[in-house]
Structures are given as C-alpha cells and as structure tokens.
Backbone as CSV, one residue per row, in Angstrom:
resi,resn,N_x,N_y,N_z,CA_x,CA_y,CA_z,C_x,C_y,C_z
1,UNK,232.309,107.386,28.724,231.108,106.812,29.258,230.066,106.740,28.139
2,UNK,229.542,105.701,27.894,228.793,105.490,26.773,227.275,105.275,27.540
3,UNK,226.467,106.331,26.603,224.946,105.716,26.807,224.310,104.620,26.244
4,UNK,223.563,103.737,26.855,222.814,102.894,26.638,221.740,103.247,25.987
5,UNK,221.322,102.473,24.691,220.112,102.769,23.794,219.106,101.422,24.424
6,UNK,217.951,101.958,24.771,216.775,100.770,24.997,216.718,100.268,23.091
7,UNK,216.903,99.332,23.215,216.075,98.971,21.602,214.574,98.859,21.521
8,UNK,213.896,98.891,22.487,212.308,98.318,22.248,212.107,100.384,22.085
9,UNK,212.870,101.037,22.982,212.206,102.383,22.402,212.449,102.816,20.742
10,UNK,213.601,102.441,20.312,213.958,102.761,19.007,213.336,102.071,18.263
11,UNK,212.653,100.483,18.344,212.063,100.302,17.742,210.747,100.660,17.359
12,UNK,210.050,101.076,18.832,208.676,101.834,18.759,208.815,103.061,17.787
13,UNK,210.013,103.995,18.121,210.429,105.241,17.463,210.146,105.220,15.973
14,UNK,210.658,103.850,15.642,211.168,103.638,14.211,209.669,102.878,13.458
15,UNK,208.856,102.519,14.022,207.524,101.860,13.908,206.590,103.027,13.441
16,UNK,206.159,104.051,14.700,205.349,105.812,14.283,206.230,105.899,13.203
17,UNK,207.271,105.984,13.011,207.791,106.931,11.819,207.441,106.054,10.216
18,UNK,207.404,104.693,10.505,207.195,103.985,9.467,205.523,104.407,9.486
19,UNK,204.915,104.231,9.736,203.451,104.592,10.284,202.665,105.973,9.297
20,UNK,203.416,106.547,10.140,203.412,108.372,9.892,203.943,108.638,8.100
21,UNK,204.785,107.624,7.872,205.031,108.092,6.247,204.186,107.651,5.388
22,UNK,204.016,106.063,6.032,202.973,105.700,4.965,201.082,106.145,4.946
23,UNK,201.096,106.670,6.319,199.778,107.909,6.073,200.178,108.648,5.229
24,UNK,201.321,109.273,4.678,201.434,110.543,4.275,201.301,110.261,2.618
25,UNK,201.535,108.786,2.524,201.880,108.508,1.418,200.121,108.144,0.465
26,UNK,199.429,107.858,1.257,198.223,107.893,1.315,196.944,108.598,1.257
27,UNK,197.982,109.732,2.201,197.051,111.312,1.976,197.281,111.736,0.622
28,UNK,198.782,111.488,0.123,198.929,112.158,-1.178,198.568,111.429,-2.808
29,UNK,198.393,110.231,-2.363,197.704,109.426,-3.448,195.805,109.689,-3.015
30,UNK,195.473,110.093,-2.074,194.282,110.191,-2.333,194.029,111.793,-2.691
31,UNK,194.648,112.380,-2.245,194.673,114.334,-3.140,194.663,114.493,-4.173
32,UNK,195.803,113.232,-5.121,196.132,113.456,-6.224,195.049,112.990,-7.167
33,UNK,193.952,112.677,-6.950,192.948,112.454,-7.682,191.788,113.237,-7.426
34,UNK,191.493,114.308,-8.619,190.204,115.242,-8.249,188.666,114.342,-8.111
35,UNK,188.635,113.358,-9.185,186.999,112.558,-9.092,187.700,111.047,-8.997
36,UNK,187.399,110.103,-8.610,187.240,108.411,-8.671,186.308,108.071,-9.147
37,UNK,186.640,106.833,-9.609,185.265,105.930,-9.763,186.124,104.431,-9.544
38,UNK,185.166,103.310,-9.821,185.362,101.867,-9.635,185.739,101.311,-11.238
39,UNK,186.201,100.325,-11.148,186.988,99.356,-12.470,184.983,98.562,-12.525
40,UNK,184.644,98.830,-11.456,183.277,97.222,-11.894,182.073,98.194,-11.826
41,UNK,182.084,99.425,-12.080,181.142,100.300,-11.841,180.921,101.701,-13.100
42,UNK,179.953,102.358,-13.093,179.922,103.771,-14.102,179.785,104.800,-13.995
43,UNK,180.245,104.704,-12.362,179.940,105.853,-11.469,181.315,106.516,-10.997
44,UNK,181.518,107.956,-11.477,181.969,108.902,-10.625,181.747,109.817,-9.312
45,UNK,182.863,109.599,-8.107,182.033,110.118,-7.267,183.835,111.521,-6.585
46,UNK,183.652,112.221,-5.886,184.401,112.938,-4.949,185.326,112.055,-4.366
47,UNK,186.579,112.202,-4.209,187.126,111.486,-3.402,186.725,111.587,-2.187
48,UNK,185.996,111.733,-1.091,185.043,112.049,-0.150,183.831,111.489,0.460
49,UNK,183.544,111.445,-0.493,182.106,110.318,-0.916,182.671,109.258,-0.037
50,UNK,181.364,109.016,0.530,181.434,107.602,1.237,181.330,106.448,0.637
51,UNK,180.643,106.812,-0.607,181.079,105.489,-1.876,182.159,105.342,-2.151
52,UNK,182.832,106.309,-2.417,184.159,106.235,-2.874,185.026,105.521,-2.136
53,UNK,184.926,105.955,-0.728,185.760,105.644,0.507,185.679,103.756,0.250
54,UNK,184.753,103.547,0.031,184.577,101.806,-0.165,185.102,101.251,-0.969
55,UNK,185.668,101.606,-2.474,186.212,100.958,-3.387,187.812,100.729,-3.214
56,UNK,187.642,99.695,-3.451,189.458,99.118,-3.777,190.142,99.658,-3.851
57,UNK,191.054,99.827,-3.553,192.261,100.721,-3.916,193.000,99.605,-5.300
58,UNK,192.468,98.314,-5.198,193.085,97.878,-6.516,192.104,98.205,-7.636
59,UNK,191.400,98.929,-7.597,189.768,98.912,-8.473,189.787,100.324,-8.598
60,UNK,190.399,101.199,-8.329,189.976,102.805,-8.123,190.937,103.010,-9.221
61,UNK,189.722,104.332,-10.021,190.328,104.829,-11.246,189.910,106.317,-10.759
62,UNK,191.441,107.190,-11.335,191.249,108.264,-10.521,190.986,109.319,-12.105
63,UNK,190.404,110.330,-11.640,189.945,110.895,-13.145,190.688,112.830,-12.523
64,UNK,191.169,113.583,-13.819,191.226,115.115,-13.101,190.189,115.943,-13.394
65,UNK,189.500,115.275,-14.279,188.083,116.589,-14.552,187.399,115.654,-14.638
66,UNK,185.835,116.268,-14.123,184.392,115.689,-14.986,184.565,115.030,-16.706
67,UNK,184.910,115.724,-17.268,185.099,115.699,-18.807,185.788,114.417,-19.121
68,UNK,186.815,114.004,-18.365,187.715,112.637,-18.483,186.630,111.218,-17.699
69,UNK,185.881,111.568,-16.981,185.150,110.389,-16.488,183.952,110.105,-17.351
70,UNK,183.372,111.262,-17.660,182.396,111.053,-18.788,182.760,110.807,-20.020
71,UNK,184.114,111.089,-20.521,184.490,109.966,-22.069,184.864,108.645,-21.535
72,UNK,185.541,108.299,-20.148,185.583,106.959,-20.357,183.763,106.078,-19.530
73,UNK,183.030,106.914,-20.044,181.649,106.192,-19.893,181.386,106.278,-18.322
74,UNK,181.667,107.255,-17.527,181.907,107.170,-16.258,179.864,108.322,-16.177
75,UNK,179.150,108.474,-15.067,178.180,109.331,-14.604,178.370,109.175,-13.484
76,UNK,178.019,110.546,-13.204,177.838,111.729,-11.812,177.448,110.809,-10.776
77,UNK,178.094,110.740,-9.426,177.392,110.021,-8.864,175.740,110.737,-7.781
78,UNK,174.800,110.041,-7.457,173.710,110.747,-7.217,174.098,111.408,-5.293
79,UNK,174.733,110.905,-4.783,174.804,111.138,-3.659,175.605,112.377,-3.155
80,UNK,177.049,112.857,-4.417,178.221,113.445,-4.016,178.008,114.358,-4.640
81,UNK,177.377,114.273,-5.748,176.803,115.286,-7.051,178.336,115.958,-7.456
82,UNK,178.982,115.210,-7.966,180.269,116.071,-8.481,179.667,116.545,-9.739
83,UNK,180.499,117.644,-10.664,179.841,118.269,-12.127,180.296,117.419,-13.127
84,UNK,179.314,117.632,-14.103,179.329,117.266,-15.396,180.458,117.561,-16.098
85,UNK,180.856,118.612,-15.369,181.875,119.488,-16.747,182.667,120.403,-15.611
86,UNK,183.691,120.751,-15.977,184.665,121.619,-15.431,184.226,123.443,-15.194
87,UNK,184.525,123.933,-13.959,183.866,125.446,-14.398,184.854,125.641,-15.379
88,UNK,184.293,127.062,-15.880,185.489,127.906,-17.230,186.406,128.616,-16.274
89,UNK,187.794,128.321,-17.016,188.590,129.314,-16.692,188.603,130.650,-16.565
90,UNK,188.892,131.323,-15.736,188.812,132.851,-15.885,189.794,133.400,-16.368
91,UNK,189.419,134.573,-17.364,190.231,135.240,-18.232,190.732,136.447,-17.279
92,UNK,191.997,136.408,-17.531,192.860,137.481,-16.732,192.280,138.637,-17.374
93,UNK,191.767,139.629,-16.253,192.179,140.774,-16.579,192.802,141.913,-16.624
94,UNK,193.728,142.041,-17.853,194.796,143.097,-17.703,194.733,144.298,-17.104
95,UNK,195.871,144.317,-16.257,196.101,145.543,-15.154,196.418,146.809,-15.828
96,UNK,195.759,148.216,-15.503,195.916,149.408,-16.484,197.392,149.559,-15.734
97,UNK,198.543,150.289,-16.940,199.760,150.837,-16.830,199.777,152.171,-15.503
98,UNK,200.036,152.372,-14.651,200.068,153.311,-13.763,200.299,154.664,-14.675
99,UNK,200.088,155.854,-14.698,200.709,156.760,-15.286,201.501,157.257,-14.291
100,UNK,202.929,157.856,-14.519,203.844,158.341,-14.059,203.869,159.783,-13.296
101,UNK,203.820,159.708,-12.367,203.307,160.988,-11.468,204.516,161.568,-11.132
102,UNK,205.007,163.090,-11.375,206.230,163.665,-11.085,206.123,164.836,-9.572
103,UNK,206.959,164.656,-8.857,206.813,165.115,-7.832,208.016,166.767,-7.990
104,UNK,207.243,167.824,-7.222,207.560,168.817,-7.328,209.356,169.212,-7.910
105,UNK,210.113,167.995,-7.138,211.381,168.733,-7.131,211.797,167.577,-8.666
106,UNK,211.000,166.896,-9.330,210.902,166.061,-10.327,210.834,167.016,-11.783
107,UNK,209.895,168.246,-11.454,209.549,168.911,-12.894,210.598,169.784,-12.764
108,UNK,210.488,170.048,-14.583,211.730,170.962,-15.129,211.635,172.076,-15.340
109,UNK,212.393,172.901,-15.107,212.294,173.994,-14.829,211.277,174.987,-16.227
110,UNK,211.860,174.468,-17.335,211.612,174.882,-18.437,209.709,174.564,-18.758
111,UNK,209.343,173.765,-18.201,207.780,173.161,-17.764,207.311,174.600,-17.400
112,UNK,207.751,175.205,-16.439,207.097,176.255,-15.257,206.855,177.281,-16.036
113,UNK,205.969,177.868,-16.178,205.539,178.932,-16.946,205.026,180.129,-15.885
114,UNK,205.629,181.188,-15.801,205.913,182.226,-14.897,205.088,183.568,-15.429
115,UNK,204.040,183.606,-14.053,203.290,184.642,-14.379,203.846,185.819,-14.293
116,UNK,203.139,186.378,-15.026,203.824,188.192,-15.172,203.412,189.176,-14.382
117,UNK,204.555,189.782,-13.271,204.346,190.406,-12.105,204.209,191.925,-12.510
C-alpha cells in the first residue's frame, strides 16, 4: 500500500526551506562584517545603523577594524559612533605554578624528625 504525497505540500515544504537558508545566508554575510560603509560615500557606520541598513548590497564595503576604514579614506559615522581605532588587546596574564602540596600518607618517613621522649 503506497502513500500518496500532496505535491503542493512538498512544494510549500521545499519553498520555507529555500527561504530559511537563504536568511541564513544573509545573517552570515551580514555578521561577517564588523564596520560597512558605501562605494559612493566616506562614511563608516555599524552594521546596525540604520544608514547602513540602506546601502546596496551591490555598494557595501565591509571593513574588520576602524583602522582599515580610515586608510581607505572611510570617517566615523555621526549617528552609530563606531571607534576610530580598535581597543588594545589584552595581555595574558600568566597563571602562578601551583606549589605541590603533600598529603600526610605522601611524606617520607626520613622527613619526620622525632622528638625525644
């Protein structure tokens, strides 16, 4: 006994899923850029920015630091206030060595120094 497939459901099925990837594909091209700016503009803004949100996607230049938008002649935009410059990295600081703690049935006998009864 064979089941019957509706095609208009599989096609709906198959429509969300086409749908659903290419959001995803979208979310991750817009993540992958920390600042934007425009091809006809000198402004860097947040990907966030409601300026931003307006430019082309054929026109959008995506930058990973402050530092890369301002050599290619790019400024801060006034509304989103992204930075000038990148914070500084933080310098690790090294973890002290534990010292080695010996537990009673650990020390040697020859250690024990025996008072005189």
């Amino acid at each position: 006994m064979k089941k019957r497939v509706d095609k208009k459901k599989v096609l709906i099925a198959l429509i969300l899923v086409g749908l659903f990837l290419g959001s995803l594909v979208v979310i991750a091209y817009a993540s992958s850029c920390n600042f934007v700016g425009s091809k006809n503009s000198d402004v860097y803004h947040y990907p966030d920015c409601r300026y931003a949100k307006n430019i082309k996607s054929g026109n959008r230049v995506c930058f990973d630091t402050p530092e890369d938008a301002i050599a290619a002649g790019y400024r801060p935009c006034k509304v989103c206030k992204p930075p000038s410059k990148s914070p500084p990295t933080p310098t690790p600081t090294p973890t002290p060595t534990p010292t080695p703690t010996l537990t009673p049935t650990q020390i040697p006998m020859e250690w024990i120094v025996k008072a005189d009864t």
